[in-house]
N, C-alpha and C positions, 0 to 999 in steps of 0.2 A: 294871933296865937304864936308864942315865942317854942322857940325849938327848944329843948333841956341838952346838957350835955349828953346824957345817953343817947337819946337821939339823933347828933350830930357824931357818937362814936359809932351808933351803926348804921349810918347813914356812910361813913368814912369805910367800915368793914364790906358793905354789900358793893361798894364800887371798887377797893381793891379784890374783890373777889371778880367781878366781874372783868379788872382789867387785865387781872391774873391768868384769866379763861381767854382773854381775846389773844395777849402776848403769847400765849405755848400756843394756840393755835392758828396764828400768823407766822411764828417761829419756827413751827413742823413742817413747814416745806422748804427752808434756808436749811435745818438739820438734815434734814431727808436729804438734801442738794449736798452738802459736807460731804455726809455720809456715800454717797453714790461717787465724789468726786476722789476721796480714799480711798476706796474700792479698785477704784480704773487708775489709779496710781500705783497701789499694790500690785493689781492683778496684769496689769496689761503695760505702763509704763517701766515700772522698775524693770520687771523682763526685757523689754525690750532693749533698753540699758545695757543690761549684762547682758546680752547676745552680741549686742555692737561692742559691749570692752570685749568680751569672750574671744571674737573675732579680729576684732583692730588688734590687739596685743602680740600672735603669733604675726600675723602681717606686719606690725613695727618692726620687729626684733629678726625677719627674715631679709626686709629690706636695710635692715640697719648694720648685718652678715653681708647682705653684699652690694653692700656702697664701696667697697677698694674693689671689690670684684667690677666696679660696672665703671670705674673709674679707672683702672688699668685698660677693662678694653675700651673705654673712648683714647685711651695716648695709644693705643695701637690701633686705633681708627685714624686717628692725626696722623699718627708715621707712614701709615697705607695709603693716605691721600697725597702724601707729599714724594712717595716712590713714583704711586701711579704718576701724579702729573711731571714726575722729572724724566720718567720713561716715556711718555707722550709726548713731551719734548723732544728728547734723541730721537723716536722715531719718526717724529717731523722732520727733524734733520736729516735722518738718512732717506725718506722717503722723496 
């Protein structure tokens, strides 16, 4: 018994039907996975984000105020060590 073409076109239609039904629901738990992996990017990543720039940015811009300030007092920590130890000198001498 030979197959007719109709037969072979719906023979063609009930198996992309079928593969149709298997692919979306093999594929709804990869989508569901997207979907939840979006979520936790919007909801809890990006936030977190902009809390660290929120934060880092006044801390840049305070430490970046006083880098001469913290660099004047290290040449006045240099000049202070070089008194103290030329006065520990003399007073080894005189001692």
């Amino acid at each position: 018994m030979a197959l007719t073409n109709e037969d072979l076109l719906a023979i063609s239609q009930l198996l992309d039907v079928k593969l149709d039904a298997k692919l979306k629901s093999e594929l709804q738990p990869l989508k569901d996975d997207i979907r939840d992996i979006k979520l936790h990017l919007e909801n809890v990543t990006d936030k977190d984000i902009q809390l660290l720039a929120e934060n880092y940015v006044p801390a840049a811009k305070r430490y970046e105020k006083a880098v001469p300030e913290i660099q004047a007092m290290q040449a006045d920590i240099d000049i202070m060590k070089k008194v103290i130890s030329d006065h520990s000198e003399k007073l080894k001498k005189i001692s």
